[in-house]
PyMOL Python script that loads the backbone (N, CA, C, O; Angstrom):
from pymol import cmd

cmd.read_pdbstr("""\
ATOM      1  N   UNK A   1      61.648 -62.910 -56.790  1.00  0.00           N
ATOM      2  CA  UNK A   1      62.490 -62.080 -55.950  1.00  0.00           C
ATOM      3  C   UNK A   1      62.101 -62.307 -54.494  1.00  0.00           C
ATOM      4  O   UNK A   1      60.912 -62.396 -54.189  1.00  0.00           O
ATOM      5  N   UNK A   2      63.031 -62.400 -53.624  1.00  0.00           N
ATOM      6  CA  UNK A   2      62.812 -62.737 -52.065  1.00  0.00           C
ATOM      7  C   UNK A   2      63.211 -61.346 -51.017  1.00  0.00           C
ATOM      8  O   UNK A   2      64.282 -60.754 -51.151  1.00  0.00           O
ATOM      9  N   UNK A   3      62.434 -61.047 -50.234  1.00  0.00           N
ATOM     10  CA  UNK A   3      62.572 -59.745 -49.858  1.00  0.00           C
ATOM     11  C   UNK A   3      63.910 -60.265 -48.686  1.00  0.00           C
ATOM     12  O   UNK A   3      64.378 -61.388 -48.498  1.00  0.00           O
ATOM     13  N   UNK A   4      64.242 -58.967 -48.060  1.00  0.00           N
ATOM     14  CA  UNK A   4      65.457 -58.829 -46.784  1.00  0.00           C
ATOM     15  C   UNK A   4      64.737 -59.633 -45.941  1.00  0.00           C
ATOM     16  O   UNK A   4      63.529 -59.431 -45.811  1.00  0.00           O
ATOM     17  N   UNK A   5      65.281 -60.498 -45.360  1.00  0.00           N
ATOM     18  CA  UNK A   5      64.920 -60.709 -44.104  1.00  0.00           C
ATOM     19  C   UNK A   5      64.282 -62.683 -43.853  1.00  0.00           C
ATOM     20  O   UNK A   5      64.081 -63.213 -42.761  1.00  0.00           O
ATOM     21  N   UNK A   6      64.128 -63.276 -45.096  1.00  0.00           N
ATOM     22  CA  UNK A   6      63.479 -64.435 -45.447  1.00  0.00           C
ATOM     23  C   UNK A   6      64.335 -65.212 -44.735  1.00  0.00           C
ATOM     24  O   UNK A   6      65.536 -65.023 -44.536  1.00  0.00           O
ATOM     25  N   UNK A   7      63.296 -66.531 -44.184  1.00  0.00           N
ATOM     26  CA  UNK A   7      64.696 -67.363 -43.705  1.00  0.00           C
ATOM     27  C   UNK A   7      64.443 -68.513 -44.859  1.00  0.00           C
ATOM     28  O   UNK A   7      63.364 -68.648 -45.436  1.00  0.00           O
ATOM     29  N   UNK A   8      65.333 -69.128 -45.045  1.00  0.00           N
ATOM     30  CA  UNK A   8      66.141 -70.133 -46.222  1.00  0.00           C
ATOM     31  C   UNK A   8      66.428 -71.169 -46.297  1.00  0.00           C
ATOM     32  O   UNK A   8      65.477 -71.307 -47.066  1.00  0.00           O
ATOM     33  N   UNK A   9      66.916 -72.301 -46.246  1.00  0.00           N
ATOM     34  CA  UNK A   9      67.183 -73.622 -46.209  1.00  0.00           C
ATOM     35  C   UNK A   9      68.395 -73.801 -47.180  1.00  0.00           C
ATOM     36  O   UNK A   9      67.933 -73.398 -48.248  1.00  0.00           O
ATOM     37  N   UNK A  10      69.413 -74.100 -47.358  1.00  0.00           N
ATOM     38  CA  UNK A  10      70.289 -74.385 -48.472  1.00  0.00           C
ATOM     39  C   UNK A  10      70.038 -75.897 -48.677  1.00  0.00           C
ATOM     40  O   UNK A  10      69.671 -76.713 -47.831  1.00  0.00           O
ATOM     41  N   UNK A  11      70.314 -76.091 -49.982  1.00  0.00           N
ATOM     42  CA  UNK A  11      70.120 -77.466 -51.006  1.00  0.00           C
ATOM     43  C   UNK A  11      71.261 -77.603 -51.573  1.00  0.00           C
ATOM     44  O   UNK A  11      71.344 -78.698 -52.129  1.00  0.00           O
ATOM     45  N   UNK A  12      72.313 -76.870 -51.690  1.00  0.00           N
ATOM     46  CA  UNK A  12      73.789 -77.111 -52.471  1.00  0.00           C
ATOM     47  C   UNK A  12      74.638 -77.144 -51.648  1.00  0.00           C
ATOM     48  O   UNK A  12      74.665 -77.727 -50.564  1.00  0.00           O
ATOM     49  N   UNK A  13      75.287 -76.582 -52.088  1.00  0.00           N
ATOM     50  CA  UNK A  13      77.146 -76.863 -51.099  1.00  0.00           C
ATOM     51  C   UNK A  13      76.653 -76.815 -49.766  1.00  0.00           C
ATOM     52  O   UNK A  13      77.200 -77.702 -49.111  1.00  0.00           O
ATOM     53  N   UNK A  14      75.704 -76.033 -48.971  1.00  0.00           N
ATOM     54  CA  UNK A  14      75.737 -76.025 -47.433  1.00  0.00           C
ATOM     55  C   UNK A  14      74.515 -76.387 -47.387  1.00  0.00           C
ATOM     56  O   UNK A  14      73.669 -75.493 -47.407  1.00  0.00           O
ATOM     57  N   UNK A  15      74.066 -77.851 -47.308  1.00  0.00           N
ATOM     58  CA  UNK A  15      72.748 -78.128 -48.134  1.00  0.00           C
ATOM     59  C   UNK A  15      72.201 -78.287 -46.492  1.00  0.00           C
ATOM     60  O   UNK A  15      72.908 -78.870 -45.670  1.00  0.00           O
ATOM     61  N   UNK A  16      71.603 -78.025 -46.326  1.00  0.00           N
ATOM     62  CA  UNK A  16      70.505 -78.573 -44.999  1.00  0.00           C
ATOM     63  C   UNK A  16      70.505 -77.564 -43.745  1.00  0.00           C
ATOM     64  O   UNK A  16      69.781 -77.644 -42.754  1.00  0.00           O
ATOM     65  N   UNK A  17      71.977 -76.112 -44.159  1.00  0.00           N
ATOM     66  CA  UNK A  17      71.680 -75.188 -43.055  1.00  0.00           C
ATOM     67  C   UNK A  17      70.624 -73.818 -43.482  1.00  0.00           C
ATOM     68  O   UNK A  17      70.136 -73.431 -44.544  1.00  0.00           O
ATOM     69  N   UNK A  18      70.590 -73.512 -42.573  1.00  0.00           N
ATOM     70  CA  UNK A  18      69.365 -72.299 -42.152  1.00  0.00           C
ATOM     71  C   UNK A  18      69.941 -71.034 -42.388  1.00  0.00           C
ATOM     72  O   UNK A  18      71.033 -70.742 -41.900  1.00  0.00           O
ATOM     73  N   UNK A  19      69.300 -70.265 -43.095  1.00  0.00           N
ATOM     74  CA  UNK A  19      70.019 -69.042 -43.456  1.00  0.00           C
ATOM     75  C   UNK A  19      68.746 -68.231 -43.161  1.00  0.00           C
ATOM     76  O   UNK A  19      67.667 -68.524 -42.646  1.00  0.00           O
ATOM     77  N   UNK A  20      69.450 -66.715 -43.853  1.00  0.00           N
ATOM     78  CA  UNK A  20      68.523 -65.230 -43.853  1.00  0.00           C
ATOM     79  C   UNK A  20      69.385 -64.652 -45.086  1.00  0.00           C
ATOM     80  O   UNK A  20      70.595 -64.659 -45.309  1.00  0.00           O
ATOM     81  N   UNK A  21      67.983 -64.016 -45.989  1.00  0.00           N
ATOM     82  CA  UNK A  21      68.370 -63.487 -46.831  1.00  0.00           C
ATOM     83  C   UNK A  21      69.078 -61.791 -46.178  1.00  0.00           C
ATOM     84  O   UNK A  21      68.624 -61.415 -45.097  1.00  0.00           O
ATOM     85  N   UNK A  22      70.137 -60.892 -46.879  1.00  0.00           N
ATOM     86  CA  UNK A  22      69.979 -60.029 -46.124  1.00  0.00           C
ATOM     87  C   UNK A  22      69.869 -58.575 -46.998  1.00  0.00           C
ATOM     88  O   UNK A  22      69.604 -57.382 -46.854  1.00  0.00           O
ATOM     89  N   UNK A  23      70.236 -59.485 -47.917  1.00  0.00           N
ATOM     90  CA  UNK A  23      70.112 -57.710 -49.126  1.00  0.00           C
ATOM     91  C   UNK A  23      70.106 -58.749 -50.543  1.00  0.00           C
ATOM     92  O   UNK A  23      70.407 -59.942 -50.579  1.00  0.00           O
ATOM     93  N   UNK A  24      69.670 -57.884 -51.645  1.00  0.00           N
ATOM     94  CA  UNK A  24      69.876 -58.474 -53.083  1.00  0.00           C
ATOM     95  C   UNK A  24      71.168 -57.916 -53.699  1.00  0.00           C
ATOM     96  O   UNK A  24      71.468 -56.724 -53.643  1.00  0.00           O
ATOM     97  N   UNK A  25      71.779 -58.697 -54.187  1.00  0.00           N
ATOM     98  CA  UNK A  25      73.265 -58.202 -54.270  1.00  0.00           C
ATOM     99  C   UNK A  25      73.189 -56.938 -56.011  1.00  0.00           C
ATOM    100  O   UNK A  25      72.111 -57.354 -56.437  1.00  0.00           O
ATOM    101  N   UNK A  26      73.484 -56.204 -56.715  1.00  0.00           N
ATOM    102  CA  UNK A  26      73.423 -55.569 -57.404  1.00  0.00           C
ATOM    103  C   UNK A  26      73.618 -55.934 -58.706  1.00  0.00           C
ATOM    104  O   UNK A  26      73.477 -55.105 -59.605  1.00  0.00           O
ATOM    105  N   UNK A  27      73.868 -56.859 -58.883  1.00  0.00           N
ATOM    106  CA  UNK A  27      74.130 -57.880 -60.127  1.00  0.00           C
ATOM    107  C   UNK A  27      72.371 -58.031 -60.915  1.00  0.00           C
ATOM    108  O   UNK A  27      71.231 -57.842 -60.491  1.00  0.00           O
ATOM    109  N   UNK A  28      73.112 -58.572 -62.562  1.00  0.00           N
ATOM    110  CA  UNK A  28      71.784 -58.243 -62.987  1.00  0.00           C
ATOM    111  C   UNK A  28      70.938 -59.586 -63.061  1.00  0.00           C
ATOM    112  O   UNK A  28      69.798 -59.649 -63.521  1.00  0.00           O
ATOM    113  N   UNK A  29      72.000 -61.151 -62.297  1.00  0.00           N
ATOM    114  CA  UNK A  29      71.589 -61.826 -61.996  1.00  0.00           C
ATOM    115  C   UNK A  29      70.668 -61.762 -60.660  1.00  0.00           C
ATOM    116  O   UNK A  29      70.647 -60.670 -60.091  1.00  0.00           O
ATOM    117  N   UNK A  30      69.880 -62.856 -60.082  1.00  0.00           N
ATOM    118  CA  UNK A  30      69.205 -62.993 -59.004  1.00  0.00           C
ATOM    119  C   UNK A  30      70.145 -63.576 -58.008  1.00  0.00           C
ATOM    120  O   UNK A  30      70.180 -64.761 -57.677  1.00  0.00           O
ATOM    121  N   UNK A  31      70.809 -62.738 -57.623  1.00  0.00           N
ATOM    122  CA  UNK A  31      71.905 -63.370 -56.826  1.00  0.00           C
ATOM    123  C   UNK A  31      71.320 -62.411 -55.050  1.00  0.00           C
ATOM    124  O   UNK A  31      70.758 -61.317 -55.093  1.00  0.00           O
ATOM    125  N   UNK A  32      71.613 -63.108 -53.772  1.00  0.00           N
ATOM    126  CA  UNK A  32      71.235 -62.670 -52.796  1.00  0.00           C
ATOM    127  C   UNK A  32      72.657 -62.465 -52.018  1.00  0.00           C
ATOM    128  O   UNK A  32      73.537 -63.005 -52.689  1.00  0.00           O
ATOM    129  N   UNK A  33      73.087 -61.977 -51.046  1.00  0.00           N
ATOM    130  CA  UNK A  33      73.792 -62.097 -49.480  1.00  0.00           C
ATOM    131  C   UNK A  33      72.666 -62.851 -48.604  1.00  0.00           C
ATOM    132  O   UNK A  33      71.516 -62.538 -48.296  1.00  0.00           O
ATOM    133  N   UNK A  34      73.393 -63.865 -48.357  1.00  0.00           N
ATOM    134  CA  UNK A  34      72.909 -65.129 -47.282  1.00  0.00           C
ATOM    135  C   UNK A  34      73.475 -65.225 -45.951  1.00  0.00           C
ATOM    136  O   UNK A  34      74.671 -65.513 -45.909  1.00  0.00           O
ATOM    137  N   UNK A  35      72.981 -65.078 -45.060  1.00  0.00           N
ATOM    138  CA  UNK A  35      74.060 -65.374 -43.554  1.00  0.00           C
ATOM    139  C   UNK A  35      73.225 -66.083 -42.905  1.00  0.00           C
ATOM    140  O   UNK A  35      72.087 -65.815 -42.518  1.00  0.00           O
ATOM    141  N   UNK A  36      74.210 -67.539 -42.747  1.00  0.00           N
ATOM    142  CA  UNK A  36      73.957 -68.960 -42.685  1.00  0.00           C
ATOM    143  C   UNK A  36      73.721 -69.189 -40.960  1.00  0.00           C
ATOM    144  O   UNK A  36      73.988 -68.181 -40.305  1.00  0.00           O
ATOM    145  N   UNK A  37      73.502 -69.752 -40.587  1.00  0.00           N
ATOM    146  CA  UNK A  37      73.341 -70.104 -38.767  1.00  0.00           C
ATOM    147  C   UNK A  37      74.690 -70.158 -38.408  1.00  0.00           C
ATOM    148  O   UNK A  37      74.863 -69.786 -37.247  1.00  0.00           O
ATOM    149  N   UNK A  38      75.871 -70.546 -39.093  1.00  0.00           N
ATOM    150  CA  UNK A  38      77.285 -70.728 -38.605  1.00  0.00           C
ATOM    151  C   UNK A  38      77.906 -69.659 -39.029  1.00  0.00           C
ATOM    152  O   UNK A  38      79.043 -69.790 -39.483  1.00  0.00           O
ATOM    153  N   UNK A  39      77.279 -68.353 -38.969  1.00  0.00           N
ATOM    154  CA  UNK A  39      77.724 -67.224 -39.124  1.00  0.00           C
ATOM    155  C   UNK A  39      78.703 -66.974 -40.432  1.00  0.00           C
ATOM    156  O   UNK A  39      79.500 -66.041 -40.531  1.00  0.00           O
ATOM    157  N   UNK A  40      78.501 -67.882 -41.295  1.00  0.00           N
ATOM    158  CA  UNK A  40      78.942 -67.035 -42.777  1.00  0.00           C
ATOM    159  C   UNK A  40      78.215 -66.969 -43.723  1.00  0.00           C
ATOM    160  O   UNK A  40      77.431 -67.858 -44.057  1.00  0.00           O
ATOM    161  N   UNK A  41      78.413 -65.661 -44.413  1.00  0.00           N
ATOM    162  CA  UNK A  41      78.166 -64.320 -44.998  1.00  0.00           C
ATOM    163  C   UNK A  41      78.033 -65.339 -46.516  1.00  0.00           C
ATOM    164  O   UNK A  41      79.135 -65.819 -46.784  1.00  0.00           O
ATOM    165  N   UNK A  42      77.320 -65.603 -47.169  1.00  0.00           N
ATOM    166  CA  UNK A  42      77.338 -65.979 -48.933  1.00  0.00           C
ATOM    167  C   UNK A  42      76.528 -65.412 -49.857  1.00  0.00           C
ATOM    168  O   UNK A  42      75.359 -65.054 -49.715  1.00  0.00           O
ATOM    169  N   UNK A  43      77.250 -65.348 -50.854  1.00  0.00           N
ATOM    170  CA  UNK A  43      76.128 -64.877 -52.361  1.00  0.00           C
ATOM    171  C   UNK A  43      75.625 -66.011 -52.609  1.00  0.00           C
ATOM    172  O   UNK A  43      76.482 -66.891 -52.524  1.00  0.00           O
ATOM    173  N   UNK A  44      74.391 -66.471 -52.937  1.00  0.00           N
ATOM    174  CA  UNK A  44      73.925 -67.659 -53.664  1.00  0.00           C
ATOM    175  C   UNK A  44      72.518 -66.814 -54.551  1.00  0.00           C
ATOM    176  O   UNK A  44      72.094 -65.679 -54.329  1.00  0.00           O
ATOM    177  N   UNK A  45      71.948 -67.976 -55.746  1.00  0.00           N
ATOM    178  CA  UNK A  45      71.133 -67.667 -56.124  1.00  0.00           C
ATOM    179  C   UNK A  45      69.874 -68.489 -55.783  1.00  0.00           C
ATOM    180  O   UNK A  45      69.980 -69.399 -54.961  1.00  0.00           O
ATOM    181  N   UNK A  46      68.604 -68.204 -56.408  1.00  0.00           N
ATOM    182  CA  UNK A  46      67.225 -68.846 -55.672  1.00  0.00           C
ATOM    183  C   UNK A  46      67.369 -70.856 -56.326  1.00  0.00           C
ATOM    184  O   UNK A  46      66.577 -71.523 -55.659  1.00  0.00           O
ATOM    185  N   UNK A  47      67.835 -71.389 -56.949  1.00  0.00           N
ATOM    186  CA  UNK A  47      68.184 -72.261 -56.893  1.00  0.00           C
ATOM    187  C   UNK A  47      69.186 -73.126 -56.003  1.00  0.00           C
ATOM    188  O   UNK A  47      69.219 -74.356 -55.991  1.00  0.00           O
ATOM    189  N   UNK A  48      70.010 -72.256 -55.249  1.00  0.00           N
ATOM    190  CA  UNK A  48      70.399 -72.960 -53.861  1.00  0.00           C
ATOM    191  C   UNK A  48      70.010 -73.187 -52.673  1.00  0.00           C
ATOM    192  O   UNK A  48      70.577 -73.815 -51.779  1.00  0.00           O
ATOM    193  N   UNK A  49      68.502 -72.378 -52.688  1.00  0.00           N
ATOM    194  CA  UNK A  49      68.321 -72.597 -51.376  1.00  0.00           C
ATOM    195  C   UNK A  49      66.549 -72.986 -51.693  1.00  0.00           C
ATOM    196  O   UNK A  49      66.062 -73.028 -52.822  1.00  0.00           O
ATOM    197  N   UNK A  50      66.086 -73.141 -50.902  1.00  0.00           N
ATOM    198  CA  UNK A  50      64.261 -72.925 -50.601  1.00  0.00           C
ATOM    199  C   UNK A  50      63.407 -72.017 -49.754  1.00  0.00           C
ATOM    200  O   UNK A  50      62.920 -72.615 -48.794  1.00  0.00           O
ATOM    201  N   UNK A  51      63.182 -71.123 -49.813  1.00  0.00           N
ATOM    202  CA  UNK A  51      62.749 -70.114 -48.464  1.00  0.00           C
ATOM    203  C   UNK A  51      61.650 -71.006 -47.672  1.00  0.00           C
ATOM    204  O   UNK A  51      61.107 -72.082 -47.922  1.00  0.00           O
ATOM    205  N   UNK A  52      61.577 -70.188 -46.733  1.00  0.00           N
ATOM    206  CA  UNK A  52      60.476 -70.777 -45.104  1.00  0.00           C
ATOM    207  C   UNK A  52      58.968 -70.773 -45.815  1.00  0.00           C
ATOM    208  O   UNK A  52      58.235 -69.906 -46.290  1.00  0.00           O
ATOM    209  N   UNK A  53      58.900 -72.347 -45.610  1.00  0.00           N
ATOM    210  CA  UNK A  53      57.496 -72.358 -45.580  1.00  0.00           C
ATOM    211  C   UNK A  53      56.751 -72.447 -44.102  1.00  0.00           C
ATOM    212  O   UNK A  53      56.875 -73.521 -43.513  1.00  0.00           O
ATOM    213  N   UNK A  54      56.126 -71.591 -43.577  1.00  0.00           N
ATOM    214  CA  UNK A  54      55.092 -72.181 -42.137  1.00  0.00           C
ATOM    215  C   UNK A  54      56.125 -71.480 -41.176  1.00  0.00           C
ATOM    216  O   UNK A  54      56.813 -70.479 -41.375  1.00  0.00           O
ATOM    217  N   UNK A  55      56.056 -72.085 -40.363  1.00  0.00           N
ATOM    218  CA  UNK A  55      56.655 -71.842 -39.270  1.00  0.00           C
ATOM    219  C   UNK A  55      58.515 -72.784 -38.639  1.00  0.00           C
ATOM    220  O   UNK A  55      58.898 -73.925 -38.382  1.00  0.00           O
ATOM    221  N   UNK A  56      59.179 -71.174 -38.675  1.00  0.00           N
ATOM    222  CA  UNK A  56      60.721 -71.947 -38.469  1.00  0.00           C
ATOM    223  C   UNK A  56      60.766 -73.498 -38.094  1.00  0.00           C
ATOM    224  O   UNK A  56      61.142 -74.326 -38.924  1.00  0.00           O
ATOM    225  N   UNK A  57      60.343 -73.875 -36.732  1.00  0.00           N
ATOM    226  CA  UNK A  57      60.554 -74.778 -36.257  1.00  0.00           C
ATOM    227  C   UNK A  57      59.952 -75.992 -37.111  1.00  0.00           C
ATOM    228  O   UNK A  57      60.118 -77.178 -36.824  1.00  0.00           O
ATOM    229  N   UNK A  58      59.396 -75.620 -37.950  1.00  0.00           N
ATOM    230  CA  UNK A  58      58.911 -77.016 -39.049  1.00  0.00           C
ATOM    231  C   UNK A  58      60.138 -77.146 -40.299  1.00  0.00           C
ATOM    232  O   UNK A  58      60.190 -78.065 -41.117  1.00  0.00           O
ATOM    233  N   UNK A  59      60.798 -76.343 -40.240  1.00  0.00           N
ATOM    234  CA  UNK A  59      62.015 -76.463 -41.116  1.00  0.00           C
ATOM    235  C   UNK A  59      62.816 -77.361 -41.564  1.00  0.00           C
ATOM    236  O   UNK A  59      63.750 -77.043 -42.300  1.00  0.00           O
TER     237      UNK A  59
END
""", "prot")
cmd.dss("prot")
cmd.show_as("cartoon", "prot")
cmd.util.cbc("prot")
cmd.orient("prot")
């Protein structure tokens, strides 16, 4: 489970932009709300993306 606030990396459909997790969506899957650097809003699960390792700018 990834808390509010994580920043992200996508690996699938929007594979290489920078996100923030922003809530866990209510489903009894592991599904998140993602809001991407180009300002849209997505559900994805922890297999689409990779959270921040280190420091942003090493991303």
């Amino acid at each position: 489970m990834f808390e509010k606030g994580t920043t992200v990396k996508m690996t699938k459909g929007y594979r290489g932009l920078r996100g923030e997790i922003l809530e866990k969506t209510g489903s009894s899957y592991d599904l998140y709300v993602v809001k991407l650097e180009n300002g849209i809003h997505l559900v994805a699960g922890p297999s689409a993306f990779v959270p921040k390792q280190g420091k942003k700018e090493e991303f």
